[in-house]
N, C-alpha and C positions, 0 to 999 in steps of 0.2 A: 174545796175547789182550789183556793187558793196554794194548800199545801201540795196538792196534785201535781199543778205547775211548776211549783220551785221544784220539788222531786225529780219531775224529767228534765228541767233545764239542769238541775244538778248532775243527773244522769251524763247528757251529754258531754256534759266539761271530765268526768270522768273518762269516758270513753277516748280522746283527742290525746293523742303521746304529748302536745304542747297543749297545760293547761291553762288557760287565766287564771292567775292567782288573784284578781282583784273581783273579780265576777263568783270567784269561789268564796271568798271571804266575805262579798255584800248576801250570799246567796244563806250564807251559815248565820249572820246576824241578823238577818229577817227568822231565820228559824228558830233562833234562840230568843227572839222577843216572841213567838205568838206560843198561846198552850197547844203542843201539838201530842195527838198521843200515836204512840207507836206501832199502829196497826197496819203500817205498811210495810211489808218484808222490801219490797222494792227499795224503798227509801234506805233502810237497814243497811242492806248488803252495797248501794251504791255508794252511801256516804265512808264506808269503813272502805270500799274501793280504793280512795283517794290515798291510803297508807300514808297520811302525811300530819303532822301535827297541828296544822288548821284545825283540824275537825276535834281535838282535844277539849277546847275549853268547851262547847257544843255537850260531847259526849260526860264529862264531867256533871253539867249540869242535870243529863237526864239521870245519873247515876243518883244524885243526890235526892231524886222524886223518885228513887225505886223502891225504897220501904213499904212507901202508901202507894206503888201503882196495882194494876191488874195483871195478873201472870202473866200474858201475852206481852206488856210494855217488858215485863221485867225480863222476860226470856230474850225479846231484841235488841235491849240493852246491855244483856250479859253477852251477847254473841258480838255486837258491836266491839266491847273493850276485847275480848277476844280475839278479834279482828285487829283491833289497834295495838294489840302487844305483838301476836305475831307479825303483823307489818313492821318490827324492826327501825322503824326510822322514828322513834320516839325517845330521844332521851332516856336515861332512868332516872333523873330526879322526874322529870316532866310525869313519866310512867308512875311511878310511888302511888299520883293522885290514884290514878285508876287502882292500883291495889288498895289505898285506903279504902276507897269508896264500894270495892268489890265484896273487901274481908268482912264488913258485917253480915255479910246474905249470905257469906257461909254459914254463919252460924243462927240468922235470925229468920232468912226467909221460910215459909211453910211448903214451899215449892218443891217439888224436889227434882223438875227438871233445871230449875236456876241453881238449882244448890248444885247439881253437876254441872253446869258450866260455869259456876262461879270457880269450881274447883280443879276445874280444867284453867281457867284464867289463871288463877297462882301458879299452878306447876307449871305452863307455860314460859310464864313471866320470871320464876325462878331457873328455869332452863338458857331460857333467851339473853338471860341478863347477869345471871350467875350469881345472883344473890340469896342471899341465906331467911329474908324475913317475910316471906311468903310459904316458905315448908315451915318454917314456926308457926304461922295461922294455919297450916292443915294439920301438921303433929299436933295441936290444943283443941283442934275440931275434931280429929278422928278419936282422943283421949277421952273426950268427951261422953257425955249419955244424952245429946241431944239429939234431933233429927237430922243431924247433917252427917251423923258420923259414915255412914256410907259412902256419901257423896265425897268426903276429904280424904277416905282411903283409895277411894277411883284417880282423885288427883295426887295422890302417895306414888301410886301404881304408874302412873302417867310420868313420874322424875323420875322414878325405880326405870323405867323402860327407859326413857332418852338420856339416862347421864351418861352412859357409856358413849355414844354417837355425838356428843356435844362437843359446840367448838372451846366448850370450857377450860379456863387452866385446872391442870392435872389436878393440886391442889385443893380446890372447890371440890373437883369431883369424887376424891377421895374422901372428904370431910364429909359428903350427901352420903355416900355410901355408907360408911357407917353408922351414923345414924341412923339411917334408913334401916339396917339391918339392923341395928340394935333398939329400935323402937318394936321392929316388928317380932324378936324374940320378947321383949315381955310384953307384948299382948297375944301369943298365941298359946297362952296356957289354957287348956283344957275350961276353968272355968271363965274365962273369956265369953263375952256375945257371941255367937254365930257370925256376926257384920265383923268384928273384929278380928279375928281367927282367921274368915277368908280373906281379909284383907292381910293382914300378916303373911297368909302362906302367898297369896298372888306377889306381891311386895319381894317376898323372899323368892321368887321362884323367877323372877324377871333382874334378881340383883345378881344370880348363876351365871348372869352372861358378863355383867361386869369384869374385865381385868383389872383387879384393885388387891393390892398384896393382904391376905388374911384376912377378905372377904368370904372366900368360895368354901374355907372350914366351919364359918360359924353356920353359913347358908345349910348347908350339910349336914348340922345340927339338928336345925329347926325343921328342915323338911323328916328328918329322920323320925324326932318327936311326934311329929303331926301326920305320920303314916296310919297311924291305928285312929286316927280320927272319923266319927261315926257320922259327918254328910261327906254326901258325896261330890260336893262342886272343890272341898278343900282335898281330898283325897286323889281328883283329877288335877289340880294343880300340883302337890305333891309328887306326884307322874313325873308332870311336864317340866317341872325343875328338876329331877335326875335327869330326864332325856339333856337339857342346859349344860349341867354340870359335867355328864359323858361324852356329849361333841365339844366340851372344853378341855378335854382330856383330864379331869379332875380325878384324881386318887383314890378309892374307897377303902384304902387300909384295912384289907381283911375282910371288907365287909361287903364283897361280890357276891358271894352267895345267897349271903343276906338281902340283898336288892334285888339278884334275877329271882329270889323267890317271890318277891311283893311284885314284879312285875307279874310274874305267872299265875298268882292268884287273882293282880287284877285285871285280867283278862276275862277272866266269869265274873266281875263284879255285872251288878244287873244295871247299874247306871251307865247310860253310853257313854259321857264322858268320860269314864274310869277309864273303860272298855279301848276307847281311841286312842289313850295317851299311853295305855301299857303296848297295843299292837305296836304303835309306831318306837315304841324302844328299842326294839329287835333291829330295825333299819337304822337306826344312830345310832345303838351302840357298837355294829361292829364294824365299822372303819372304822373306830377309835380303843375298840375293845383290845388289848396286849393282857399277856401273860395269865395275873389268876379269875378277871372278867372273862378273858373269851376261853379257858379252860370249865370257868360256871357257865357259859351261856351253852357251851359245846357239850356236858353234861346232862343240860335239860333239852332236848331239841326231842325226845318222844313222849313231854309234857307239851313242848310250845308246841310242837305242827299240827296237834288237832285240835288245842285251842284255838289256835287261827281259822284253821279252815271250819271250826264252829263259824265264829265273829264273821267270817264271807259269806254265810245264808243270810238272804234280806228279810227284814221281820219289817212289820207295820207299825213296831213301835220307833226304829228308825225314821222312819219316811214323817211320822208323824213329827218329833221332834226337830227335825233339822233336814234344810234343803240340801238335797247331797248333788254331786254333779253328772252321777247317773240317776237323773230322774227324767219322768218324761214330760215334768214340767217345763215350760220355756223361763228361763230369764225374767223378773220382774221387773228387776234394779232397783234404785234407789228411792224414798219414799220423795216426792218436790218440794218437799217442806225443805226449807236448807238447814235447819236443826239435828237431821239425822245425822250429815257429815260433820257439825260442829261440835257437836255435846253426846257425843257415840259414848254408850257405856260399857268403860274400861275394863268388867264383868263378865260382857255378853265372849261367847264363843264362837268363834267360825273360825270353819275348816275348809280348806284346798283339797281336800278328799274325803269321803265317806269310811268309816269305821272297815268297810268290808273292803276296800279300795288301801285302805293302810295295813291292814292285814295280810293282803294280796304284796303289797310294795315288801312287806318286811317278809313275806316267804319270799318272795325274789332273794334277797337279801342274803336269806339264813342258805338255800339252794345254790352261790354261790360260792359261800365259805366252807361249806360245810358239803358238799355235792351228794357224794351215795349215802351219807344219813339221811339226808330229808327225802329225796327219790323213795330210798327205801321205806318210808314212814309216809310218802303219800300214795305213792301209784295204790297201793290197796284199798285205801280208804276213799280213792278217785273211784278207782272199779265200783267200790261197792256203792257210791254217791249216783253214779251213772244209773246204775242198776233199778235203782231207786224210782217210784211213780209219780215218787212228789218232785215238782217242778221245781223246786226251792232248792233242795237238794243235789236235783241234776245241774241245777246252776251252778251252785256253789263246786260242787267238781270242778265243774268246767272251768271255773274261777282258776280253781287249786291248782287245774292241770296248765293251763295258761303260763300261770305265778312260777314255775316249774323250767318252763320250755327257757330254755338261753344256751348260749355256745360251750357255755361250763359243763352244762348236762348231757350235750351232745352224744357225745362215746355212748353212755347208759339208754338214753333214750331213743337215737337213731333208730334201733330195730324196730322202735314200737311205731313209727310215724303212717304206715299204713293200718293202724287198730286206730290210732289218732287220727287220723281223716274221717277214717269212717262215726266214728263218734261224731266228729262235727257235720258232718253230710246229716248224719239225723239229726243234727241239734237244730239245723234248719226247717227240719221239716217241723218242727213242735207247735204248737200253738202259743207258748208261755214267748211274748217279745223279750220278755229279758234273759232266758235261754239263747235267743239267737243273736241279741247284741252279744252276750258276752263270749259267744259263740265267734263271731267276729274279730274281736279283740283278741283272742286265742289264735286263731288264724294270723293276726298282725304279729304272734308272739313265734310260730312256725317261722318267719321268715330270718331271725335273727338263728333261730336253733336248727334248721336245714335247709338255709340256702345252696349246699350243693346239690341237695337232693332236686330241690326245685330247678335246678339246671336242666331237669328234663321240660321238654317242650310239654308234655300229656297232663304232667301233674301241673305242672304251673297253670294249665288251662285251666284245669280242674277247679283251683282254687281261686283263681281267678274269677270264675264262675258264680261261686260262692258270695266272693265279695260282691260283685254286680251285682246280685240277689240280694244282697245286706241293704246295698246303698238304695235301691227299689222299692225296699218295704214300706208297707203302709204305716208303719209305726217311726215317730222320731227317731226314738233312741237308736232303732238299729240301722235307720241312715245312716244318722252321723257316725256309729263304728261301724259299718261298713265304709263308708271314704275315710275314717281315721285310717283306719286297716290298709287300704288302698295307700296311702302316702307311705305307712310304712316299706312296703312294695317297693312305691319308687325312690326312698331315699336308702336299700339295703347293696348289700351286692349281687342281689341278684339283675341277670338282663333282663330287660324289660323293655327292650327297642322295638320288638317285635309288637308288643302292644299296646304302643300308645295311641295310634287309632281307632283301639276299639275303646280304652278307655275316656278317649278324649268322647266318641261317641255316646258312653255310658252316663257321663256327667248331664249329657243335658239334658236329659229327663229326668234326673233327681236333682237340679239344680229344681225346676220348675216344682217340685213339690218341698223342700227345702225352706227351713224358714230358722228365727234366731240361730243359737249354735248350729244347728244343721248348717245355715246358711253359709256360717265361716268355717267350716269342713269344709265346705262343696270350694269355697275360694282357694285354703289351704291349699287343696288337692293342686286346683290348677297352678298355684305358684309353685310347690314342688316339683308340679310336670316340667313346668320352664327350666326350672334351674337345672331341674339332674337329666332332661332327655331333651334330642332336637324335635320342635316342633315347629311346624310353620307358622307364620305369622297369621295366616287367615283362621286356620283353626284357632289363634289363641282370640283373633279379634269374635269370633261364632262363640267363645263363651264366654267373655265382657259382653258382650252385645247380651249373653242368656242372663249372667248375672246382672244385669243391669234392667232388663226387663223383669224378673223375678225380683228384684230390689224394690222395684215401683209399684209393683202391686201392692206386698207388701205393707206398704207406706200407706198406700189408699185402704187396705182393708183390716186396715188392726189398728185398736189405740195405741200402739208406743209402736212408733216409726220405727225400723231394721234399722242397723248399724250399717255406716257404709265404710266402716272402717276397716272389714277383710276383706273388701272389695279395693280400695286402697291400697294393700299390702299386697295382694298378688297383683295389681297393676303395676304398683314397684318393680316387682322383680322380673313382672313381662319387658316392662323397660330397659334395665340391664340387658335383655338380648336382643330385643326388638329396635331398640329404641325410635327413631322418629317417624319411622312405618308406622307404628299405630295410630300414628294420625292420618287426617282427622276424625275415622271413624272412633275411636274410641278417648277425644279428647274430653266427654263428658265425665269421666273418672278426672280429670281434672280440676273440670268445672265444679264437680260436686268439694273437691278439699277446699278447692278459692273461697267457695261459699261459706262454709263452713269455718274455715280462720276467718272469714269478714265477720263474722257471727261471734266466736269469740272473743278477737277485736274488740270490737266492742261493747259487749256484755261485759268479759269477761268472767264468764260463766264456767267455771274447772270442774263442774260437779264427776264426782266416781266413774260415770257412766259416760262420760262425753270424753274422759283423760285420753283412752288408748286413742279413737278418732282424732282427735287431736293432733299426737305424737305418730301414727300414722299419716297426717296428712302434710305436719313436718317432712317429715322424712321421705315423701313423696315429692314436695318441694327441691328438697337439696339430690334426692333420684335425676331429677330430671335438669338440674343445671349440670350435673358430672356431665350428661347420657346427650343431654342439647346443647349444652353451655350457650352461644347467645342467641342461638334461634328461639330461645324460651322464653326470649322478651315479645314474641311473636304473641304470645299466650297470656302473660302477664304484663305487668307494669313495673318497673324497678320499685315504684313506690311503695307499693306494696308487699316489696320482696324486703322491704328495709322494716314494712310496720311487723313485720313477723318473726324479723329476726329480734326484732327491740324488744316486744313484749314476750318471746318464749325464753331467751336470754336472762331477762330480768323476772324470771316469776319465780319467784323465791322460795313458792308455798312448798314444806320439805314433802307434803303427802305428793305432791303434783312435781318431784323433781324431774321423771322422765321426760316430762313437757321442757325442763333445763336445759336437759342429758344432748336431748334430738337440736333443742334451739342451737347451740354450741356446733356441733355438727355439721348444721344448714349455715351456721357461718362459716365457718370452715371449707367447707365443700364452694361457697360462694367465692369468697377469696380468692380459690384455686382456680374456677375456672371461671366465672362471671366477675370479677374483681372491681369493674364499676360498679355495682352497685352498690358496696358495701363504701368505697371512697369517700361520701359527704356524711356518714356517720363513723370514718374511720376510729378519731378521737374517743370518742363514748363508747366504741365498743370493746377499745380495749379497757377503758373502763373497769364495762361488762367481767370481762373476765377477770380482775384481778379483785374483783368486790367478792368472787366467792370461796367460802372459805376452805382453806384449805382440806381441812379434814371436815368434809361435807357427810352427810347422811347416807347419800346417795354417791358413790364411787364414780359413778359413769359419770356425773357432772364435774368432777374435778378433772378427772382423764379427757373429757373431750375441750373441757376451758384450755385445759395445756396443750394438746394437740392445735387448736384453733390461734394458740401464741405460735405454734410452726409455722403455721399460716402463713400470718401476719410477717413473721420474719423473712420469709420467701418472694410473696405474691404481694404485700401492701406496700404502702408509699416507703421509702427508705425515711427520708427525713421523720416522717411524723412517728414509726415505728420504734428507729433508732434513739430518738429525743426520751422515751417509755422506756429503755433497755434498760436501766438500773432498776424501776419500778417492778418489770417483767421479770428481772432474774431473781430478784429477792421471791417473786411470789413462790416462783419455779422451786426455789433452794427451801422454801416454807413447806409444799405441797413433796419434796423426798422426805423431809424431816418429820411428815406426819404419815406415814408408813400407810398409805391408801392401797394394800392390796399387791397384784402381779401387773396388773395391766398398766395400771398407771405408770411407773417408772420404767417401760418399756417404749411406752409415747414418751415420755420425756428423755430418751436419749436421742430421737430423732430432733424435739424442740429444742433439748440444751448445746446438741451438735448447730442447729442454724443459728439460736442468739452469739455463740461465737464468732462464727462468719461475720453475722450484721456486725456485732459492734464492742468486740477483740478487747479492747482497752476498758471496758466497765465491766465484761464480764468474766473475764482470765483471772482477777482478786478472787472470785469465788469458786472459782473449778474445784481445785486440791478436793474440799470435803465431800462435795457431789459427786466427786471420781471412786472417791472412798465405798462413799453409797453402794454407789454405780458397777464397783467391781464385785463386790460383797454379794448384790444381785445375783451376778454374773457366776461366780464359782462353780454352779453344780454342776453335774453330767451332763444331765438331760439338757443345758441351754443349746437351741438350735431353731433360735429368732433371730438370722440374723442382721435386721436391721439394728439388732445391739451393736455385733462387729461395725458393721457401715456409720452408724454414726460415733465407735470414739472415737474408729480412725480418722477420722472427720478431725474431732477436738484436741486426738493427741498429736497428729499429725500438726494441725495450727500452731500448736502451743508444746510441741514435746518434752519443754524446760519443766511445765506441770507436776508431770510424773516423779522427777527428779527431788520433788520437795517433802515428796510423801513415801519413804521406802516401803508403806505396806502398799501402798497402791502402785507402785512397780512391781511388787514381790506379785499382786493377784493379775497385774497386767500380763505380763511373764505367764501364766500358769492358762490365763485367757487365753491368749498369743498360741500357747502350744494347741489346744484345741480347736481353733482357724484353722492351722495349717495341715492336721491329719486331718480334718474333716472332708471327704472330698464334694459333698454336696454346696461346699461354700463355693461363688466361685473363684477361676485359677487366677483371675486379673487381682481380684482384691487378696489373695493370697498370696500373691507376688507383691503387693504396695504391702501389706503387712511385715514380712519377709524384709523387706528396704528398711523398714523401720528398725526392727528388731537388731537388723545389721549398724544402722545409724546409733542405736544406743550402744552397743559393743562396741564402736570403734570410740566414742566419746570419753569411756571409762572403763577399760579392761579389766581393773578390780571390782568395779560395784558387780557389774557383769561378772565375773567368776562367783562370785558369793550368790548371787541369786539364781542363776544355774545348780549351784551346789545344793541349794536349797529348794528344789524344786523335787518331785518324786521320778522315780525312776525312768518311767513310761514319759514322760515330760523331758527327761533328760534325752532321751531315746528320742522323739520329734528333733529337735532343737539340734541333735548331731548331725539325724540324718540332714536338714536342712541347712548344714553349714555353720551352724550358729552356735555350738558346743563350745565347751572351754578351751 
């Protein structure tokens, strides 16, 4: 009893953004004097909450009674230090303890769920920290013949995946690497353990993504050796690391043919895994496939098309195997034990598609590179699938012929589209529901490959028709693709003004039958109605009003509540058009986020299944201060607007970074237009943003930290902003130098254009190399973002002297400059203030200016005349 009470009074000091540290630390030394054993998950997860090193010497102690505990203490103990490494805010010497105390239960405990989270705690803690003496306790565990070697090849596989994404120096990560790799060639030899071998090729097949110089040959090796390998879970890996290697554009020196063969055979392998990872080759390797790959893939295309469109017939052995996302099963989610999401083993497989579904994606694929070969190699074998009694069959056509339809094919297939209809008109009528889903989803696939056709009024009804029918049925599956199907509709080019009132009427009588995924179809739909068509306000609030009552039932009449987080998502984007009209009838779509972040507030509860809800209801948040700005205090409490930003901002966990991504965002967005709120936590939150790292896991959380320093520079206090502007630019000039992608350095010419403005004298020292960046960006053709042009002229204009310091960043300026000024979609004001410029450096140095004119290409020379600006 007693332990009961400390657990929730401990709770709560958790849950409060300001904790007691002295109520925390009387509350931890009454727990450390009594024997407590650890069979409260509650206790568990709140204490490792506190991410703080309090709770160290505490956890230390349980660590040391885990030899002699009961699986149960020792599993919450292992999930606790787990908890305390990833928390980050532990020292490394402090941390050591936790590894010393962890490294024997790799190898001692009998457990073998402790042995995989003990083995997850090293590679963790070696990722986190960047140290080298925890992959030596799993390199000497997984060498081993004891019972852990499993478990320390999971935690191998778990550094083989994060070193490349780590904020590690390059150094460390180079030295893991090969190691990594060269541990796992000599253990994948032939007589090798089974545990061994697959651990080697997983190992090997996850270090493919690694950019580490004279890595990706030896990988290339080992997977090659390990092809003729006789199970089948190494042979699927195998796969899955060529697929790695090919969208890295990695070289197979002659040896193309050699690989699209092993892919083609393992397409009839009889183990699905094999089966999945060779389909999906065909779709990765050809955007990446040049010269003698895509000359062998382009070779075999009247081998691959009917092996594929074999692998599209559903077999029962699939279904049995593996949950696929065409099934008519609902959603279960995650198991509530919170051990599933900690101690996940790094083994198990799951897919974002079904074998028949990747089969389907990679004929799309091969149908567009390759167009009248694959037409020519399906339509026959489509006819004669149709023809066919067995429903399996007539599926998988329908599959095939779906996989088919795209604008590439158009020319070849256009004639056929009335034999195509009529197919699908019967595919309706059948009895077999997964004939008439996919039947559906073919019709969604009509709309890309004869949108002009469907310019007639008759046929669009037609099909139209059809879909209505889909969304109707008595069967899940083919609701939800018939309203997939329907969204396709409204977000193509085809018109579809004429009928949105019947579909808006269609919706709500398959909202009312509609439940999990159907459910977030049926909301889909309506957001996509909003955005691409005008609708009135009342029809949108008649189906919130429907989804909301079909939410509630729901809730009452199934153990695992609906998700209210596609109902959420399309409330968003009613608000973009609606905005304060939908009140008050439809502010309970608010009500339900408020609740909802109060709940994780406090808990903080991030499980798998609650993320997206979550980051939906962010993002519903910062919706509605753009769309309300301060009538939304009307609804909320600032207070509250600040506890959401603190805790989505700082939640660190890399699995749960969208929850980051959005938090950063809702700041952002708040600044702009609600800017009191965020003013008594101004200080902390720039903070916030400068604590994450630059080259984060998650791109959209660095992209939108640095957007949210625009913010700040704009909308926040001057003094207290201004005072951060050295801290802010260094972060800024950190986050180009770690090459995060397109997006990111596109918000950062808006951010690094306003810290100029603020505060000229701290950050003009570091322009020159950021310009450098900046123009190098900028070069290609295709650039025509141009909030690029608007902000250097911003920075070059401040500081024009800049330029002058760097003749390659005038040389690219220059070359920029000319594509401003022919472009005519820029506009003519900031082409004319460009123009001024360009003139202002001519008249400054008549020489530097002829040399860089002369050095520019012809067509560039030709701008620059016409506009006056010639030598």
């Amino acid at each position: 009893f007693r332990f009961q009470a400390w657990s929730h009074e401990l709770s709560r000091h958790c849950m409060g953004m300001q904790r007691n540290d002295a109520n925390v630390q009387r509350l931890l030394s009454s727990l450390s004097s009594v024997e407590v054993r650890l069979t409260s998950k509650e206790f568990a997860l709140r204490t490792a909450e506190l991410s703080d090193p309090s709770v160290l010497p505490y956890a230390v102690h349980v660590f040391s009674c885990m030899p002699d505990a009961i699986p149960e203490v020792q599993h919450r103990a292992a999930l606790l230090a787990l908890r305390l490494v990833r928390s980050k805010n532990v020292d490394v010497q402090s941390a050591s303890s936790i590894f010393a105390a962890v490294a024997d239960v790799v190898l001692k405990s009998p457990y073998k769920g402790v042995q995989k989270t003990a083995a997850l705690i090293l590679a963790e803690f070696a990722l986190v920290y960047s140290v080298t003496a925890p992959l030596e306790g799993l390199l000497s565990a997984a060498a081993s013949e004891l019972g852990a070697q499993e478990a320390a090849w999971i935690g191998l596989a778990k550094v083989a995946e994060g070193v490349e994404g780590s904020c590690a120096p390059a150094r460390w990560r180079e030295e893991v690497c090969r190691t990594l790799v060269g541990f796992a060639v000599a253990h994948s030899s032939a007589g090798r353990p089974v545990a061994s071998r697959r651990g080697a090729v997983r190992v090997g097949r996850l270090l493919a993504a690694a950019d580490v110089e004279g890595c990706r040959p030896i990988v290339l090796a080992l997977l090659g050796n390990m092809a003729l390998d006789t199970d089948p879970v190494i042979v699927g890996d195998v796969c899955k690391g060529f697929l790695h290697l090919v969208s890295a554009g990695e070289l197979f020196s002659g040896q193309e043919d050699v690989l699209s063969r092993f892919m083609v055979h393992a397409m009839s392998h009889e183990d699905y895994n094999v089966r999945h990872a060779a389909c999906s080759f065909w779709e990765v390797a050809l955007p990446n496939a040049v010269g003698a790959l895509q000359e062998s893939v382009a070779s075999l295309i009247s081998e691959v098309v009917p092996l594929l469109m074999c692998n599209m017939q559903y077999s029962l052995e699939n279904e049995h195997r593996f949950y696929h996302p065409d099934s008519d099963e609902e959603d279960t989610g995650l198991s509530d034990d919170d051990s599933s999401s900690e101690s996940s083993e790094c083994f198990s497989v799951r897919y974002d598609l079904s074998v028949r579904q990747e089969a389907a994606s990679s004929l799309d694929s091969l149908s567009r590179e390759f167009v009248r070969e694959v037409v020519t190699e399906v339509l026959p074998r489509v006819e004669d699938g149709l023809l066919s009694r067995n429903s399996e069959q007539q599926e998988a056509a329908t599959l095939a012929l779906g996989a088919v339809l795209s604008e590439k094919s158009a020319s070849l297939l256009r004639p056929h589209l009335p034999a195509i209809l009529r197919v699908l008109v019967a595919a309706f009528a059948q009895t077999a529901h997964r004939l008439r889903s996919t039947a559906c989803w073919t019709l969604g696939r009509v709309a890309e490959f004869a949108a002009e056709d469907l310019s007639d009024p008759h046929l669009r009804q037609l099909v139209l028709g059809l879909l209505f029918q889909g969304a109707h049925d008595e069967r899940a599956l083919v609701r939800r693709a018939g309203l997939s199907a329907i969204s396709v509709y409204l977000e193509s080019a085809i018109p579809m003004v004429d009928h949105v009132s019947e579909i808006m009427e269609s919706l709500v009588p398959s909202i009312a039958l509609c439940s999990g995924r159907g459910f977030s179809c049926a909301a889909d739909v309506l957001a996509t109605l909003v955005e691409t068509q005008a609708v009135r306000t009342d029809q949108v609030v008649r189906l919130l009003e429907a989804l909301g009552t079909r939410l509630r039932a729901l809730r009452l009449g199934m153990k695992k509540a609906a998700s209210i987080g596609p109902v959420i998502e399309a409330f968003e984007s009613c608000l973009q058009k609606h905005g304060s009209q939908l009140f008050p009838k439809c502010q309970w779509v608010l009500d339900n986020a408020v609740e909802l972040l109060q709940e994780w507030i406090q808990s903080c509860n991030t499980s798998k299944e609650k993320q997206d809800d979550i980051v939906a209801s962010i993002d519903l948040l910062a919706a509605c201060a753009v769309s309300l700005k301060m009538d939304f205090l009307k609804f909320v409490t600032d207070a509250f607007l600040r506890q959401v930003a603190a805790h989505s901002c700082t939640h660190s966990r890399t699995a749960a970074s969208a929850i980051q991504a959005s938090g950063f965002a809702f700041l952002g967005d708040c600044l702009a237009n609600i800017p009191t709120i965020i003013a008594p936590i101004e200080e902390q939150a720039l903070d916030w943003v400068v604590a994450v790292p630059p080259k984060f896991g998650g791109q959209a959380v660095v992209n939108n930290a640095c957007w949210s320093i625009g913010q700040f520079c704009q909308h926040g206090t001057h003094d207290v902003v201004a005072a951060r502007s050295q801290k802010l630019a260094n972060y800024c000039v950190q986050v180009f130098q770690s090459n995060n992608g397109t997006e990111t350095p596109k918000t950062m010419a808006g951010t690094w254009a306003r810290l100029v403005m603020l505060a000229p004298q701290t950050v003009v020292p570091l322009t020159p190399p950021v310009l450098d960046h900046w123009l190098g960006c900028m070069r290609g053709p295709d650039v025509d973002d141009f909030v690029w042009y608007k902000a250097l002229h911003v920075v070059v204009l401040s500081h024009a002297t800049l330029l002058r310091q760097s003749p390659l960043s005038l040389a690219r300026f220059v070359s920029v400059s000319s594509h401003v000024l022919r472009n005519e979609q820029v506009d003519e004001s900031l082409r004319s203030d460009w123009h001024c410029l360009l003139a202002a450096f001519r008249d400054q140095d008549h020489g530097l200016w002829h040399q860089l004119v002369a050095e520019q290409q012809p067509e560039v020379q030709a701008v620059l005349q016409e506009r006056g600006l010639g030598v």
